[in-house]
C-alpha positions in Angstrom: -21.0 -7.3 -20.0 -20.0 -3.8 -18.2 -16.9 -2.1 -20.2 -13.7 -1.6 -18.6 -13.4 1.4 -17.2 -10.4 2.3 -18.4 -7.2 0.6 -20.3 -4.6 -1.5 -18.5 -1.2 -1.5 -19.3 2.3 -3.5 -18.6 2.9 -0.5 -16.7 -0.3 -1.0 -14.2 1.0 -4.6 -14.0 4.1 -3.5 -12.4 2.7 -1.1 -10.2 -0.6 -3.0 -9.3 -2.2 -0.8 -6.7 -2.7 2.5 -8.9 -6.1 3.8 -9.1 -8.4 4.0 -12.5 -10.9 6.5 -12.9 -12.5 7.4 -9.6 -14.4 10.1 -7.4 -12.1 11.7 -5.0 -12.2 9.4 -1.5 -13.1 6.2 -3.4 -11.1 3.0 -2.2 -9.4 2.2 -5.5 -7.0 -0.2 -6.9 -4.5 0.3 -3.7 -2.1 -2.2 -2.9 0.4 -0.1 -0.9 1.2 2.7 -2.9 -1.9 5.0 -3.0 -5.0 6.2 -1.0 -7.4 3.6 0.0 -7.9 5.0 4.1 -7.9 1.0 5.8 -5.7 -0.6 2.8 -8.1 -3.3 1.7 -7.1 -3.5 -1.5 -10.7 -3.5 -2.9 -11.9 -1.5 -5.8 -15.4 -0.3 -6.5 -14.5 -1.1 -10.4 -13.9 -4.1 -13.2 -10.7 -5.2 -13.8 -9.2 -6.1 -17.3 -11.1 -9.1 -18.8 -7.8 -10.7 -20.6 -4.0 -10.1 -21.3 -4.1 -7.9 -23.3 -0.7 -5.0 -23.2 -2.3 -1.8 -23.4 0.9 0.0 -24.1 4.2 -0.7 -22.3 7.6 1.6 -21.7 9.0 4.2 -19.6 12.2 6.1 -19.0 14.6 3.2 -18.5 14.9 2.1 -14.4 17.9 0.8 -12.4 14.9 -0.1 -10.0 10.7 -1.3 -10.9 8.8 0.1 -8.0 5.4 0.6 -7.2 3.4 3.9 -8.6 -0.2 5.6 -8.3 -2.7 6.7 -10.4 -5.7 8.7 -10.7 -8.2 9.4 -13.6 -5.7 9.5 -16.7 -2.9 10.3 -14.9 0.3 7.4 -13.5 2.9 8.8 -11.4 6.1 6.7 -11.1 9.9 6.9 -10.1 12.2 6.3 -12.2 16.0 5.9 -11.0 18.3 6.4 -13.8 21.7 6.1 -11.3 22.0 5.9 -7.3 23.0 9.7 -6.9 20.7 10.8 -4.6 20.4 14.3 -5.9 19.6 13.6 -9.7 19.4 10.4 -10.2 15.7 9.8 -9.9 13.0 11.7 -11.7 8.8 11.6 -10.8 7.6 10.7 -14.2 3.7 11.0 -15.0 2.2 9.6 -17.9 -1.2 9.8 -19.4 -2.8 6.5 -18.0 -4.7 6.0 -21.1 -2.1 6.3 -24.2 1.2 5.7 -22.1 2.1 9.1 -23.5 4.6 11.3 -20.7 3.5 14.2 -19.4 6.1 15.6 -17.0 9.1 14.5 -15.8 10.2 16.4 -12.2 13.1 16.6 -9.7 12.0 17.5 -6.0 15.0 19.8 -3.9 17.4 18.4 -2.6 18.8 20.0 0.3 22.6 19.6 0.1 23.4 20.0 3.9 20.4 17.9 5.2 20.2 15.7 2.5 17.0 13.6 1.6 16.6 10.2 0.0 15.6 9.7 -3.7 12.0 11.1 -5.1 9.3 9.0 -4.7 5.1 9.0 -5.0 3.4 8.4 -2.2 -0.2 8.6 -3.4 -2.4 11.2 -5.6 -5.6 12.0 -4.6 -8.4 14.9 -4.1 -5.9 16.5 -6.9 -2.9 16.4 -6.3 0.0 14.5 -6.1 1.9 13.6 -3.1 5.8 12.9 -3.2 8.8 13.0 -0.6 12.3 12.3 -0.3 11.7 11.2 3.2 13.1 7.3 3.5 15.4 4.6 5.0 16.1 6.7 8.1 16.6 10.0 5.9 13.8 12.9 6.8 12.4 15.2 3.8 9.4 16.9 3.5 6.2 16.1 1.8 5.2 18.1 -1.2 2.1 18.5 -3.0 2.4 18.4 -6.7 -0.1 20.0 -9.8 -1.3 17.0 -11.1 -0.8 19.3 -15.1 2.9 20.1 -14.3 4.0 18.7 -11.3 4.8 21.9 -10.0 4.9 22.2 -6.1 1.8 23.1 -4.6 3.1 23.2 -1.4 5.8 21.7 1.2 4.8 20.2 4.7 5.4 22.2 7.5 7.6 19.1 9.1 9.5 16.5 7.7 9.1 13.0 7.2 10.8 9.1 6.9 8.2 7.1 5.3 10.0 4.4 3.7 10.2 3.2 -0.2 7.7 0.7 0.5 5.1 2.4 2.5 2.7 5.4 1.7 0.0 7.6 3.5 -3.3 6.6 4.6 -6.1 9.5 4.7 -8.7 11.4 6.7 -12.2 11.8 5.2 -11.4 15.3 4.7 -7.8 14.3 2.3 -6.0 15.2 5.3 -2.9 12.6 5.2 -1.8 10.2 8.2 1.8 9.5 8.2 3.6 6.8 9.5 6.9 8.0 10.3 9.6 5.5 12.6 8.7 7.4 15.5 6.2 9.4 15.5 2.2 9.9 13.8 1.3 12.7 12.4 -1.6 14.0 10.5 -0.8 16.5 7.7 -3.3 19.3 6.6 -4.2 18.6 2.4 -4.5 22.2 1.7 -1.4 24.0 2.9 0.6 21.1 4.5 0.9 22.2 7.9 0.5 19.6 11.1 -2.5 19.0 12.4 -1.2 16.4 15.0 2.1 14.7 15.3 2.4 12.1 18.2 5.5 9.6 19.1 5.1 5.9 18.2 7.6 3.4 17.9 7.5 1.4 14.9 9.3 -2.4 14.3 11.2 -2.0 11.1 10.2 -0.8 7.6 7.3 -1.2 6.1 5.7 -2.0 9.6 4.9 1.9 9.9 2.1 3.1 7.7 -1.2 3.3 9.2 -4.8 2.3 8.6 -7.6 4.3 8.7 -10.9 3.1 9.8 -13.7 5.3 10.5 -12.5 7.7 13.6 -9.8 5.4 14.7 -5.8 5.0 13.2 -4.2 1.6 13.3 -0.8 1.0 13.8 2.1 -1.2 14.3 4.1 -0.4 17.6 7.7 -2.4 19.3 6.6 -4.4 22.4 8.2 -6.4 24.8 6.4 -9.6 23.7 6.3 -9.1 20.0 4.8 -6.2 17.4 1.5 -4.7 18.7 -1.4 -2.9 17.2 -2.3 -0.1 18.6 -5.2 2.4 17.9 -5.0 6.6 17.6 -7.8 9.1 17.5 -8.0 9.7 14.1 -9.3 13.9 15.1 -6.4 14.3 17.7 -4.0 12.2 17.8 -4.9 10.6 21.0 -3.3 7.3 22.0 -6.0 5.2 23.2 -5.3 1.3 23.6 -2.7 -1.6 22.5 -3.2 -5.0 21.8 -0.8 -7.8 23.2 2.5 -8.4 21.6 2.6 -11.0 18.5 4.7 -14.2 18.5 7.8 -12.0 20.0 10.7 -11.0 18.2 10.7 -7.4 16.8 11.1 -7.6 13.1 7.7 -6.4 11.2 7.7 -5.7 7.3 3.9 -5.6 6.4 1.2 -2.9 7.2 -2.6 -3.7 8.7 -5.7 -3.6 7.1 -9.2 -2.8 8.0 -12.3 -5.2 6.9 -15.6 -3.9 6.0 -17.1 -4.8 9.6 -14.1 -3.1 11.4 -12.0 -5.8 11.7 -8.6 -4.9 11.9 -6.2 -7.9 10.3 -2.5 -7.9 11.5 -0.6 -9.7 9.3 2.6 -10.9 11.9 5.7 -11.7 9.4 9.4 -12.0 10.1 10.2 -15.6 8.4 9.5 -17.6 11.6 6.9 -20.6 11.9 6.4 -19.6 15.9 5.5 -16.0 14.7 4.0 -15.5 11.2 0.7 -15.2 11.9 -2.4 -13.8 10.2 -4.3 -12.2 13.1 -8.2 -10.7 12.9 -8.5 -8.2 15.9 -12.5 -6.9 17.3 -11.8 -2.9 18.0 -14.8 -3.1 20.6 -14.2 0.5 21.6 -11.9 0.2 24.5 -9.1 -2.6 23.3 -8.4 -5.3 21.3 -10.1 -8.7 21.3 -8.3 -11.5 18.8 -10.7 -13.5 16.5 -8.6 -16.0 15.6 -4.9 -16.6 13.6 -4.3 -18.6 11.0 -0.5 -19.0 10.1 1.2 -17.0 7.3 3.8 -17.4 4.7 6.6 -15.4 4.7 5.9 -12.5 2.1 7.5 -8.8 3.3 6.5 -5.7 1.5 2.9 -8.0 0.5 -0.2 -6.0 0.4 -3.4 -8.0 0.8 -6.9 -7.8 -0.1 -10.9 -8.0 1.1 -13.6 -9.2 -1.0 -17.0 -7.6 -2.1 -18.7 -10.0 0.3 -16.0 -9.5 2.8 -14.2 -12.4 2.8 -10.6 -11.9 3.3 -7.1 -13.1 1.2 -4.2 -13.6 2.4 -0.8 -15.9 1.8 0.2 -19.7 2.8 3.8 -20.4 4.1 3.2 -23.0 1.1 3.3 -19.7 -1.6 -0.2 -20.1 -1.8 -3.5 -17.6 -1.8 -6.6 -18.6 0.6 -9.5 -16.9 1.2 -10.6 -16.7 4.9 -14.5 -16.3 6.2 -14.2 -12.8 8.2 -16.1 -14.2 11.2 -14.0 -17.6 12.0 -11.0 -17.7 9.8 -12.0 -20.9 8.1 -10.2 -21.2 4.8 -13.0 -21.5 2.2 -10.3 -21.6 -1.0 -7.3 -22.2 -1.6 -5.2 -21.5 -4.7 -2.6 -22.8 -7.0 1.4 -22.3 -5.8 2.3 -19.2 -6.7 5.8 -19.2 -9.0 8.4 -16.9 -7.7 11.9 -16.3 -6.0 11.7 -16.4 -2.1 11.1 -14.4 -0.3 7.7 -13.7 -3.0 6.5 -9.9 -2.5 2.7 -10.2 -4.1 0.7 -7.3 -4.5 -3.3 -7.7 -4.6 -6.0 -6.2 -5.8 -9.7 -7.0 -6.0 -12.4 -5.8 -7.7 -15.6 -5.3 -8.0 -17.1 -8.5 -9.3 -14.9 -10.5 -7.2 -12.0 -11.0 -9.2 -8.7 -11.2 -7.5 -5.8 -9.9 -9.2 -1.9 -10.2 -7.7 1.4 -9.3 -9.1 4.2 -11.8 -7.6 6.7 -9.2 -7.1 9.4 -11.5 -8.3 12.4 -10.3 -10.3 13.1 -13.6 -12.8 9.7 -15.2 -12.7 7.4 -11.6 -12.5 3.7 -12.0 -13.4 0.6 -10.2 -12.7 -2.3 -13.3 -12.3 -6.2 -13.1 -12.6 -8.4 -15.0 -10.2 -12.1 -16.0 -9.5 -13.2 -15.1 -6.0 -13.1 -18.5 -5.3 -9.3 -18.8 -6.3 -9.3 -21.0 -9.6 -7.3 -19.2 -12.4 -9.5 -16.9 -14.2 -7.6 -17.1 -17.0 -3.8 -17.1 -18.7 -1.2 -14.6 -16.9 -2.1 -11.0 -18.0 1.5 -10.2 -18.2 5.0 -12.0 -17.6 8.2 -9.1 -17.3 
């Protein structure tokens, strides 16, 4: 049996989505938070084979949310009080022992204030952070990965939201959702490359996807959220597909298959609108596949399978697995135990294995799957 590659910790439970050791531009274990390009939540490594608590503990947090990793280094925020100014720090620990390395503050500009700190992804070397959020602008700065001093600061400002995070060029160049606008940042001094207006839904409908030359985002229609496609080189707008189900509310990001399918996962706790929908990029616009209907689950990431096969949720709390080409469920899992609304995380690796934090306060677990959905084995973790 091929060793894990490297040790898994309460802490990677909580954060699901962080990254093991990896070659710079590998899709790793991204759920939201961190830099796999199209967000399919598939790593090219083995997950952990049992339950087992690595080590566990951080500075104390008013607020669990979700970190990244890379190599032997985690990156979280941790929010000791709601004062915008200090009450957060960017902690990194060693990924390995659980050991802290660095604890940092990012400016805070007093008379155009920013949000709190948080990590937005680390990759190529560095480590991105911002205090850009919930309607608030900041910039983005690059952080030393051995001291997390400031490599550098954006040349622009940016909103991301808590809950969403960069997607990337080939080159490490980041691709920003902001609420209205797109814009490409350069990795080694920070300075725009592109910045083009966009209108996004609501949070968490504005990070993009990157898929080979193309960027895939969520816009505001008339008839309901659409997805519409960018040139990844300049920024070009090039075509939309309809609007989904109506209404305006969108709190979940798109992903990119294997084969270029884009996935639009529709969600705003409606039966007439929540729909899972598989889009054909044929060049020139957008041709649906098919829907199948989805369960109400906002700030969810979902996943793609080594043979392609894609995961996503049930309105009954449940995970199915969908053939790529027609949408037919081939598996189905067991109810998922949780608060509503359930916020699941999910990860897959690369023998298959599915593995999904229910993002629920009370009842929180990370669970191991089979591809095929049956319960691999007992909860790796409850919090």
């Amino acid at each position: 049996m091929p060793a894990r590659p490297a040790p898994w910790s309460l802490a990677l439970s909580l954060v699901l989505g962080s990254v093991l050791a990896s070659a710079p531009g590998l899709a790793d274990w991204n759920t939201a938070v961190g830099r796999d390009p199209a967000r399919d939540g598939l790593s090219p490594h083995l997950g952990p084979v049992d339950p087992t608590i690595e080590w566990q503990g951080s500075r104390p947090s008013i607020i669990a949310q979700q970190g990244a990793a890379a190599g032997d280094l985690l990156v979280i925020n941790r929010i000791a009080s709601f004062d915008l100014a200090t009450g957060t720090l960017l902690v990194a620990h060693n990924l390995a022992t659980g050991g802290e390395l660095w604890a940092v503050h990012l400016p805070y500009d007093t008379q155009n204030p920013g949000h709190r700190e948080k990590v937005m992804a680390i990759r190529d070397g560095q480590v991105y952070a911002t205090r850009g959020g919930d309607t608030r602008l900041d910039y983005v700065y690059a952080l030393d990965p051995a001291n997390g001093s400031i490599v550098w600061r954006s040349e622009d400002k940016v909103d991301e939201s808590t809950t969403e995070s960069p997607a990337f060029a080939d080159d490490g160049d980041l691709v920003v959702g902001n609420f209205n606008s797109l814009r490409r940042i350069d990795r080694v001094d920070g300075t725009t490359v592109w910045n083009v207006q966009r209108t996004c839904p609501t949070t968490d409908g504005c990070s993009g996807a990157v898929f080979g030359e193309r960027v895939y985002i969520w816009e505001a229609g008339a008839n309901g959220p659409k997805v519409t496609a960018f040139d990844l080189a300049t920024g070009d707008r090039l075509y939309s597909s309809p609007g989904i189900g109506g209404g305006f509310i969108q709190q979940l990001g798109l992903l990119v298959g294997p084969d270029g399918t884009v996935y639009a996962p529709r969600t705003q706790n409606n039966a007439i609108t929540d729909f899972f929908v598989a889009f054909e990029d044929n060049g020139t616009a957008f041709v649906e596949k098919w829907r199948v209907p989805l369960g109400y689950v906002p700030f969810a990431s979902f996943a793609v399978g080594p043979d392609g096969t894609v995961y996503t949720y049930t309105p009954s709390r449940q995970i199915v697995r969908l053939d790529p080409a027609t949408g037919s469920v081939l598996n189905t899992s067991m109810v998922i135990p949780g608060e509503f609304p359930m916020f699941p995380r999910m990860a897959i690796d690369t023998a298959g294995k599915v593995f999904l934090t229910n993002g629920s306060s009370g009842q929180g677990a990370l669970f191991s799957f089979n591809a095929d959905l049956s319960l691999a084995g007992p909860r790796a973790c409850q919090t």
